[in-house]
C-alpha positions in Angstrom: 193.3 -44.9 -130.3 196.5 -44.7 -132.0 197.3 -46.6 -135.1 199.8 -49.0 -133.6 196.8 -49.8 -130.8 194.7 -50.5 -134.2 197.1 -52.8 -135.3 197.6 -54.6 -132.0 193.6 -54.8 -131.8 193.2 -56.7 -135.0 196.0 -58.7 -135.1 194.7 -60.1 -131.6 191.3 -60.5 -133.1 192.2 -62.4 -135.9 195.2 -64.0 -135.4 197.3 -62.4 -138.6 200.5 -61.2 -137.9 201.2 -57.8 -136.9 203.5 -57.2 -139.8 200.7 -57.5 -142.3 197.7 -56.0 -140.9 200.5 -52.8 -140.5 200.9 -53.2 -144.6 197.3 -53.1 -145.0 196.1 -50.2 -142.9 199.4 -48.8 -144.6 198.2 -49.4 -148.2 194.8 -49.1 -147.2 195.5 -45.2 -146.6 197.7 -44.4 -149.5 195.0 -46.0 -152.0 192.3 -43.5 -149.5 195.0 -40.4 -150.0 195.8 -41.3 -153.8 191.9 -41.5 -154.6 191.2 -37.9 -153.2 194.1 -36.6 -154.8 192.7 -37.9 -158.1 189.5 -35.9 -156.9 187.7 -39.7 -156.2 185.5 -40.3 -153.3 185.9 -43.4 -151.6 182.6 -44.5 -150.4 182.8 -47.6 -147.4 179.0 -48.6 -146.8 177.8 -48.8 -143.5 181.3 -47.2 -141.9 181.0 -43.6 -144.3 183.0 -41.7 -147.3 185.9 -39.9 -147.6 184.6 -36.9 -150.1 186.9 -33.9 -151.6 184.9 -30.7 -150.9 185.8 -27.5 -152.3 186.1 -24.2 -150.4 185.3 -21.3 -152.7 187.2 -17.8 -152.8 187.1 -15.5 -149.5 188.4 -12.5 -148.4 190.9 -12.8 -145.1 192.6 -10.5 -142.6 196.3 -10.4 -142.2 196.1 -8.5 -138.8 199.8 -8.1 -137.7 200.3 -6.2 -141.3 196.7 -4.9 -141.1 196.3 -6.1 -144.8 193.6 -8.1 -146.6 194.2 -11.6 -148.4 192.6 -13.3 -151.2 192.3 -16.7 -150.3 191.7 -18.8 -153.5 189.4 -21.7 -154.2 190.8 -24.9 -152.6 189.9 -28.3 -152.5 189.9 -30.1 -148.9 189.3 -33.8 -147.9 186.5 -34.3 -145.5 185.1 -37.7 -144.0 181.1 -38.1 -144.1 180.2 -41.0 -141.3 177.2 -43.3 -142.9 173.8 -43.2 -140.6 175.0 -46.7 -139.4 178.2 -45.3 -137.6 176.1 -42.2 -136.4 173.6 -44.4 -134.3 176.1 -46.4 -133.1 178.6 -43.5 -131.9 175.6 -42.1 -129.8 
């Protein structure tokens, strides 16, 4: 489902108008990106959290210059579905 599908589903369900539930979902991700940026976890109860999880150091292979890489520390965003979402889903 794409995000313009998204938009067409709820704006059908609820009767606002496309424009604004677009502006939402819109806002609704920047204030999702800007949070893990700030190294914030946004926790949604009963959907699940988007968490920043942190890779540590490892040692890589750069095989068309058959060299090895340090790969440093790094910081990755990850989503966590609650237990809610995972019965559902199956």
């Amino acid at each position: 489902m794409t995000k313009a599908e998204i938009v067409n589903e709820i704006a059908k369900t609820t009767g606002i108008e496309k424009a604004n539930v677009l502006l939402t979902i819109e806002k609704f991700m920047e204030v999702v990106k800007d949070s893990l940026a700030n190294n914030e976890n946004v926790y949604l109860r009963g959907f699940g959290s988007f968490i920043v999880k942190t890779r540590s150091e490892k040692t890589a292979r750069n095989i068309s210059k058959n060299t090895t890489i340090i790969i440093p520390a790094h910081k990755i965003p990850a989503f966590k579905p609650a237990k809610v979402f995972m019965e559902e889903v199956k």
